[in-house]
PyMOL Python script that loads the backbone (N, CA, C, O; Angstrom):
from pymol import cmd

cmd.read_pdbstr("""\
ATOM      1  N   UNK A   1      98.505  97.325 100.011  1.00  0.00           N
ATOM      2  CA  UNK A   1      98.996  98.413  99.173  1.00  0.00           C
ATOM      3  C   UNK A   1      97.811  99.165  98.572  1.00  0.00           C
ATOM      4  O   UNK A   1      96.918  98.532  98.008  1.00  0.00           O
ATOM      5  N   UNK A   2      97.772 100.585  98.679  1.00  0.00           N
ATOM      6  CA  UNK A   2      96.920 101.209  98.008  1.00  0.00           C
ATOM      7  C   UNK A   2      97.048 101.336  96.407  1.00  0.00           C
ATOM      8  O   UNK A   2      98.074 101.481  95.743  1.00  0.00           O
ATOM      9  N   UNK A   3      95.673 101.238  95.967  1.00  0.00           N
ATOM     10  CA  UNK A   3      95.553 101.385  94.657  1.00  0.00           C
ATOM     11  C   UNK A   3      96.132 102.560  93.736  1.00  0.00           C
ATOM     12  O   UNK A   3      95.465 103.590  93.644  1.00  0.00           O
ATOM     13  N   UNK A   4      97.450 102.438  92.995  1.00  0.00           N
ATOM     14  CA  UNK A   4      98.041 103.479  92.513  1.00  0.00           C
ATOM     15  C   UNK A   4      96.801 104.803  91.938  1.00  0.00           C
ATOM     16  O   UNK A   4      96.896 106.012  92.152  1.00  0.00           O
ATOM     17  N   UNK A   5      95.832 104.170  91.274  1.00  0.00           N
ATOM     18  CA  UNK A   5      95.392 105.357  90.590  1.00  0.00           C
ATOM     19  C   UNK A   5      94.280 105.857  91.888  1.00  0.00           C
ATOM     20  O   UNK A   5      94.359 107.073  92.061  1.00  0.00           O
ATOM     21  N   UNK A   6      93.749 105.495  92.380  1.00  0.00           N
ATOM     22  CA  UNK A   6      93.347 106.364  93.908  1.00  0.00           C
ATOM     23  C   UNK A   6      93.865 106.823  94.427  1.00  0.00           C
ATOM     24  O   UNK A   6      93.269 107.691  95.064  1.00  0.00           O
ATOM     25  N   UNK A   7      95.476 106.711  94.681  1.00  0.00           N
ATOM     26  CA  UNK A   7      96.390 108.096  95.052  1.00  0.00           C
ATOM     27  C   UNK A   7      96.177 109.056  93.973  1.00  0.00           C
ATOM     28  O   UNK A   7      95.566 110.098  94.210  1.00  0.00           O
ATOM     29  N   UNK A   8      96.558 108.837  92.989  1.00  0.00           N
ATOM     30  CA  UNK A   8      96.642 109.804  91.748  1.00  0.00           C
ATOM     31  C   UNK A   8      95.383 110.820  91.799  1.00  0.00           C
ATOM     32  O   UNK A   8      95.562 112.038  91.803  1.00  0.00           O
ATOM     33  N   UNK A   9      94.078 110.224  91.839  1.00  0.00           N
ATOM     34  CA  UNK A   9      92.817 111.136  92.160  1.00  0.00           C
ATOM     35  C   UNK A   9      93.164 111.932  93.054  1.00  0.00           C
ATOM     36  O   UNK A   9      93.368 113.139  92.931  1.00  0.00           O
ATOM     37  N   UNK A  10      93.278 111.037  94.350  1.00  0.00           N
ATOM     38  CA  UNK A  10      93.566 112.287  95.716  1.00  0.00           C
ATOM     39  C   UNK A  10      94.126 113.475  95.609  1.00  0.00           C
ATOM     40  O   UNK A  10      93.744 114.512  96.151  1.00  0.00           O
ATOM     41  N   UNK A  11      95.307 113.280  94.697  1.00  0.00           N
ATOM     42  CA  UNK A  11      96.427 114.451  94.544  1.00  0.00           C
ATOM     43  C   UNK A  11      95.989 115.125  93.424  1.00  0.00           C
ATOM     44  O   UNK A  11      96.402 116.283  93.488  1.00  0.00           O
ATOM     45  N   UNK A  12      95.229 114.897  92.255  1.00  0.00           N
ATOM     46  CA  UNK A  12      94.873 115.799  91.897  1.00  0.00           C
ATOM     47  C   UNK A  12      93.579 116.373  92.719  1.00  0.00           C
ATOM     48  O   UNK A  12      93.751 117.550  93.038  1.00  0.00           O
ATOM     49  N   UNK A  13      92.634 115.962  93.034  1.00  0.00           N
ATOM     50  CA  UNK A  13      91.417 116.170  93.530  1.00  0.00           C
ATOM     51  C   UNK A  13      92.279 117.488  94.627  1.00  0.00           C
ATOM     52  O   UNK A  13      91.889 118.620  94.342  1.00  0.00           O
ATOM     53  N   UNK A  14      92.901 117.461  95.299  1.00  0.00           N
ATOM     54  CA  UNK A  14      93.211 118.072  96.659  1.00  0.00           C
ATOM     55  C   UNK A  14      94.189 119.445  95.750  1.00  0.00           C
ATOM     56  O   UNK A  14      94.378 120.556  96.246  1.00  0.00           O
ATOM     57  N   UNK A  15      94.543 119.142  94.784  1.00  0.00           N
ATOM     58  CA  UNK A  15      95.810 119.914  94.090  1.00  0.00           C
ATOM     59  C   UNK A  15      94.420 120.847  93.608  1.00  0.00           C
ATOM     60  O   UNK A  15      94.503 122.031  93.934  1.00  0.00           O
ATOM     61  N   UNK A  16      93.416 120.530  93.023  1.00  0.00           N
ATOM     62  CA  UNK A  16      92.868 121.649  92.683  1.00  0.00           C
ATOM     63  C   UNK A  16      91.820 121.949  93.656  1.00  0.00           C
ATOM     64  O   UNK A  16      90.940 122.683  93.207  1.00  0.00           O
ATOM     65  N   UNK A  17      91.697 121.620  94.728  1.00  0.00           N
ATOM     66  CA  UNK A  17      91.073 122.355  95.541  1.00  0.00           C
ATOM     67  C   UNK A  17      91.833 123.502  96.202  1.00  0.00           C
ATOM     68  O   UNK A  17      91.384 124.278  97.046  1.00  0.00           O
ATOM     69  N   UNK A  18      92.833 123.483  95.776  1.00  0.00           N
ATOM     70  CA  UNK A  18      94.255 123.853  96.670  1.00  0.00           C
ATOM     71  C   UNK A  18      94.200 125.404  94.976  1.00  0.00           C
ATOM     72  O   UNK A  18      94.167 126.624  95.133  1.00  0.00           O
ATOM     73  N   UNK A  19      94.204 125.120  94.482  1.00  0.00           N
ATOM     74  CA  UNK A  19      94.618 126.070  93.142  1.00  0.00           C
ATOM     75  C   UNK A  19      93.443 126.627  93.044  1.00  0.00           C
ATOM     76  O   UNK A  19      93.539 127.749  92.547  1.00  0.00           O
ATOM     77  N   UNK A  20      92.007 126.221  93.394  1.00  0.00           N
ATOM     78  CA  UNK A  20      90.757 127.271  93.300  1.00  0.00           C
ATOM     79  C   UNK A  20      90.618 127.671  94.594  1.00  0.00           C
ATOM     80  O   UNK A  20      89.473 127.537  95.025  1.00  0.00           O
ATOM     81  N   UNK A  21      91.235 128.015  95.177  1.00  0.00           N
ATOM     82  CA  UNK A  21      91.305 128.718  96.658  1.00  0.00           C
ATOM     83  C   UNK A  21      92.278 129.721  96.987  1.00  0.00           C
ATOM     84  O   UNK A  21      92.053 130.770  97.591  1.00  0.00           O
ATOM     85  N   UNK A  22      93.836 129.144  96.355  1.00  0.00           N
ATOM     86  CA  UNK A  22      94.956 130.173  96.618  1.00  0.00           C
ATOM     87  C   UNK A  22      95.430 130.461  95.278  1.00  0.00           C
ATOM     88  O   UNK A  22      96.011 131.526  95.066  1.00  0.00           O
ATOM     89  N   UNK A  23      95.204 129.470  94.195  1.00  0.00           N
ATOM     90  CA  UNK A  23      95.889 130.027  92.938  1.00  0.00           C
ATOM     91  C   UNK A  23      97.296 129.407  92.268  1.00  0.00           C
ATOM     92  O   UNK A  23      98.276 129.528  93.004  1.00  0.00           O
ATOM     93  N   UNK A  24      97.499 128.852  91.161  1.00  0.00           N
ATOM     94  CA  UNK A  24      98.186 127.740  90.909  1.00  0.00           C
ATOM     95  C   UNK A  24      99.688 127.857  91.530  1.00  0.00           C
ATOM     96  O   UNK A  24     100.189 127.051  92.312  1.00  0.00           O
ATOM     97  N   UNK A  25     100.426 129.285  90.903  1.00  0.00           N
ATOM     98  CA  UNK A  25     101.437 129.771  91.299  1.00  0.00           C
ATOM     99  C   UNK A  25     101.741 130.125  93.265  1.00  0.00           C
ATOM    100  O   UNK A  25     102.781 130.403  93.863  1.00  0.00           O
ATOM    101  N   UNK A  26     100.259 129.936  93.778  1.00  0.00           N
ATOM    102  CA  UNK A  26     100.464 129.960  95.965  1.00  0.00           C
ATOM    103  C   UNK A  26     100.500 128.398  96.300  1.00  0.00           C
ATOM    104  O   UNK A  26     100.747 127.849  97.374  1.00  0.00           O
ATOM    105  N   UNK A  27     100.205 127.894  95.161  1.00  0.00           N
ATOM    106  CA  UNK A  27     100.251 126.286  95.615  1.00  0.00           C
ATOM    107  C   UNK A  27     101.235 126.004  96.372  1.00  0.00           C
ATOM    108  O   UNK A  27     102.130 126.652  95.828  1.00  0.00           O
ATOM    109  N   UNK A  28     101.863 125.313  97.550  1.00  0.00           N
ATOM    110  CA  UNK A  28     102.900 124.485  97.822  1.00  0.00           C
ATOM    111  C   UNK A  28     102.518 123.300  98.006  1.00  0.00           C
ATOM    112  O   UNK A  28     101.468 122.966  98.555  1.00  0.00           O
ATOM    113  N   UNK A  29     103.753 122.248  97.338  1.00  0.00           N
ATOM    114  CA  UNK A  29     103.557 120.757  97.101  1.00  0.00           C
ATOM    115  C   UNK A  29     103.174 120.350  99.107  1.00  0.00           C
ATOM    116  O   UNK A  29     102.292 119.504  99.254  1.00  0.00           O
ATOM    117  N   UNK A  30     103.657 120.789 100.131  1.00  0.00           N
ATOM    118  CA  UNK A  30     103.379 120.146 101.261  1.00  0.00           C
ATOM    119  C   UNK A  30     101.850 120.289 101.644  1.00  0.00           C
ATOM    120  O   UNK A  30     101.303 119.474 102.386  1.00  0.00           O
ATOM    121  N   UNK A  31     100.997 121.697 100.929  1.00  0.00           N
ATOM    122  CA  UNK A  31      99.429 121.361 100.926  1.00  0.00           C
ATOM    123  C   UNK A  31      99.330 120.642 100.115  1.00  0.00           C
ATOM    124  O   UNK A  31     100.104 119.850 100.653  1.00  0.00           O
ATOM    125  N   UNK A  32      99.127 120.268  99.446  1.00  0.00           N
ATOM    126  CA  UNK A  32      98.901 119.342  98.558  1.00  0.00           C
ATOM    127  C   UNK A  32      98.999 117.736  98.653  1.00  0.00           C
ATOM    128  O   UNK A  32      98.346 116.784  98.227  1.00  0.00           O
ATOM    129  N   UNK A  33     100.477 117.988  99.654  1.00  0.00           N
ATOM    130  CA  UNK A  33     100.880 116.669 100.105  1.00  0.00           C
ATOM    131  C   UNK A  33      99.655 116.180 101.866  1.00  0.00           C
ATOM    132  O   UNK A  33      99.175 115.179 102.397  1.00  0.00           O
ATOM    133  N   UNK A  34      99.707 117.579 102.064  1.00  0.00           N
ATOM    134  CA  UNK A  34      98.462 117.440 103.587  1.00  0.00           C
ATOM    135  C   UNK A  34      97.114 117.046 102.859  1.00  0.00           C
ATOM    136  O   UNK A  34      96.591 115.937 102.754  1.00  0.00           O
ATOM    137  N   UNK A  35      96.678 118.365 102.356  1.00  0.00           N
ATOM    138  CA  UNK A  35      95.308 117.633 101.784  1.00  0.00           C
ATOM    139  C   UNK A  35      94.778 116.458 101.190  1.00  0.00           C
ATOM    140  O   UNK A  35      93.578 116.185 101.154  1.00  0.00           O
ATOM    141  N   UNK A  36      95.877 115.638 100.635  1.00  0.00           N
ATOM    142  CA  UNK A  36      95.777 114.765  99.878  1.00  0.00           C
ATOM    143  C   UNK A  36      96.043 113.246 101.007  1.00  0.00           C
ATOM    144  O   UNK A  36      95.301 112.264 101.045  1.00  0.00           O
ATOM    145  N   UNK A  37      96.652 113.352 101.404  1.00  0.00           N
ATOM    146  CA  UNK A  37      97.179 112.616 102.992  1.00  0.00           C
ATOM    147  C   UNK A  37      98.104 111.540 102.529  1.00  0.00           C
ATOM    148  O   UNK A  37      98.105 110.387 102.960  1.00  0.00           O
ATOM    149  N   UNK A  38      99.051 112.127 101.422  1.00  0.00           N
ATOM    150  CA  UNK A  38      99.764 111.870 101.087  1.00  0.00           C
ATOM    151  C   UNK A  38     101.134 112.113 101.171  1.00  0.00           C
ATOM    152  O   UNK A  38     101.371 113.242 101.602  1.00  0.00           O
ATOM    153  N   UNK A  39     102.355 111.283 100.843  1.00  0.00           N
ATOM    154  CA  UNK A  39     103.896 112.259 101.028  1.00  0.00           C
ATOM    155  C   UNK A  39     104.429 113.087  99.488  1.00  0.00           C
ATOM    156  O   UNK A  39     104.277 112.865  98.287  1.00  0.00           O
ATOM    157  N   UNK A  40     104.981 113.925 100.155  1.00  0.00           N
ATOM    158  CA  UNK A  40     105.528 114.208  98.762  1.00  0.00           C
ATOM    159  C   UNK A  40     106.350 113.452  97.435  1.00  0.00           C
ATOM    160  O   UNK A  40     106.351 113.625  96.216  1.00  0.00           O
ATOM    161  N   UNK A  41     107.152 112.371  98.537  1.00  0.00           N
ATOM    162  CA  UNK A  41     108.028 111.396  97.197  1.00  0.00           C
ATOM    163  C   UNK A  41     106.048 110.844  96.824  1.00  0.00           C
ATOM    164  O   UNK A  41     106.286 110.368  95.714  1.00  0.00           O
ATOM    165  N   UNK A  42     105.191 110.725  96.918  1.00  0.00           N
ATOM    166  CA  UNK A  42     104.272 110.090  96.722  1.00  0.00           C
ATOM    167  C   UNK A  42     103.534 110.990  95.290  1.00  0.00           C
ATOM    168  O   UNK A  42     102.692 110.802  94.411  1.00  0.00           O
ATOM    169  N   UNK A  43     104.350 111.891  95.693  1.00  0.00           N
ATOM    170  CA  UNK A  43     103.454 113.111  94.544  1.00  0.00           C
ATOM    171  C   UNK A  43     104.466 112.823  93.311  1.00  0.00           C
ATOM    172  O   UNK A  43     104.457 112.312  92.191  1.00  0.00           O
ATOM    173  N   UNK A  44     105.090 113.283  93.952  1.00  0.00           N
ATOM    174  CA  UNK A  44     106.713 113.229  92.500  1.00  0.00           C
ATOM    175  C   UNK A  44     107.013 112.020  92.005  1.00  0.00           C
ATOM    176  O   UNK A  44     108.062 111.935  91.367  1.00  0.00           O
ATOM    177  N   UNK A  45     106.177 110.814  92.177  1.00  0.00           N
ATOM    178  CA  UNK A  45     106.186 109.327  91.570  1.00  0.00           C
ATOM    179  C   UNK A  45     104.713 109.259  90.399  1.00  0.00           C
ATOM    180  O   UNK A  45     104.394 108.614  89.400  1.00  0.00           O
ATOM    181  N   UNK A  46     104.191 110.234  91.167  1.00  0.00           N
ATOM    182  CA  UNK A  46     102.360 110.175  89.930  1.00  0.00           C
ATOM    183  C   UNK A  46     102.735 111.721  89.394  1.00  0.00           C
ATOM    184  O   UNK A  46     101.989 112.025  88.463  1.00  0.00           O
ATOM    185  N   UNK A  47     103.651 112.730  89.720  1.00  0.00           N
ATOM    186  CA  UNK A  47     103.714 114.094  88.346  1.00  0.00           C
ATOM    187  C   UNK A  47     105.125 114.564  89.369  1.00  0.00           C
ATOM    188  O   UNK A  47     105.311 114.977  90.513  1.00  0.00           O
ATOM    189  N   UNK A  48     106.124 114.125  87.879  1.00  0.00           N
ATOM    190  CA  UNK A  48     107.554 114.246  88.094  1.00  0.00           C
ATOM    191  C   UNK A  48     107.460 116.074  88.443  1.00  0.00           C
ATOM    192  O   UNK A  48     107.834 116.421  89.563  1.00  0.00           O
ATOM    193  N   UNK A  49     107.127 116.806  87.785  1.00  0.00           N
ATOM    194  CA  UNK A  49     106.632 118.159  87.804  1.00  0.00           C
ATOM    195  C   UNK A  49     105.024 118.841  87.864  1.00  0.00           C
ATOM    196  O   UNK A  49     103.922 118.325  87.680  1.00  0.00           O
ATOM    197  N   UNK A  50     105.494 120.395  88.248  1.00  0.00           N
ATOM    198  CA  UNK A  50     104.287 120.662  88.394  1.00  0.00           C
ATOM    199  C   UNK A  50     102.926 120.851  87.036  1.00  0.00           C
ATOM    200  O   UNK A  50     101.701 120.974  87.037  1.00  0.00           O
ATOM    201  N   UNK A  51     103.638 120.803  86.360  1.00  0.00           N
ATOM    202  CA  UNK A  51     102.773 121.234  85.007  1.00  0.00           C
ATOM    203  C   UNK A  51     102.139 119.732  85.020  1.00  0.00           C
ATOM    204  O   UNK A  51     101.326 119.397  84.158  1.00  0.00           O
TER     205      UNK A  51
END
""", "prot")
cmd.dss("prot")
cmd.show_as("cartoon", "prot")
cmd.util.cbc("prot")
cmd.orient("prot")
């Protein structure tokens, strides 16, 4: 099992590479979910929302 808070980095780490490139509001959760090499239920378990 991967270490919960090393997912958590990934997805943010990749979420703002993703928001200083296209901009918070061009974000979509499936880049986020690619860049990160993660799934989306994987996102919405470490930030129920986007804020």
């Amino acid at each position: 099992m991967k270490d919960p808070q090393t997912t958590r980095e990934r997805i943010l780490d990749a979420a703002l590479n993703i928001f200083s490139s296209k901009g918070y509001y061009d974000t979509k959760l499936d880049e986020v979910a690619d860049e990160s090499g993660t799934s989306k239920g994987s996102i919405y378990f470490h930030f129920p929302n986007k804020e």
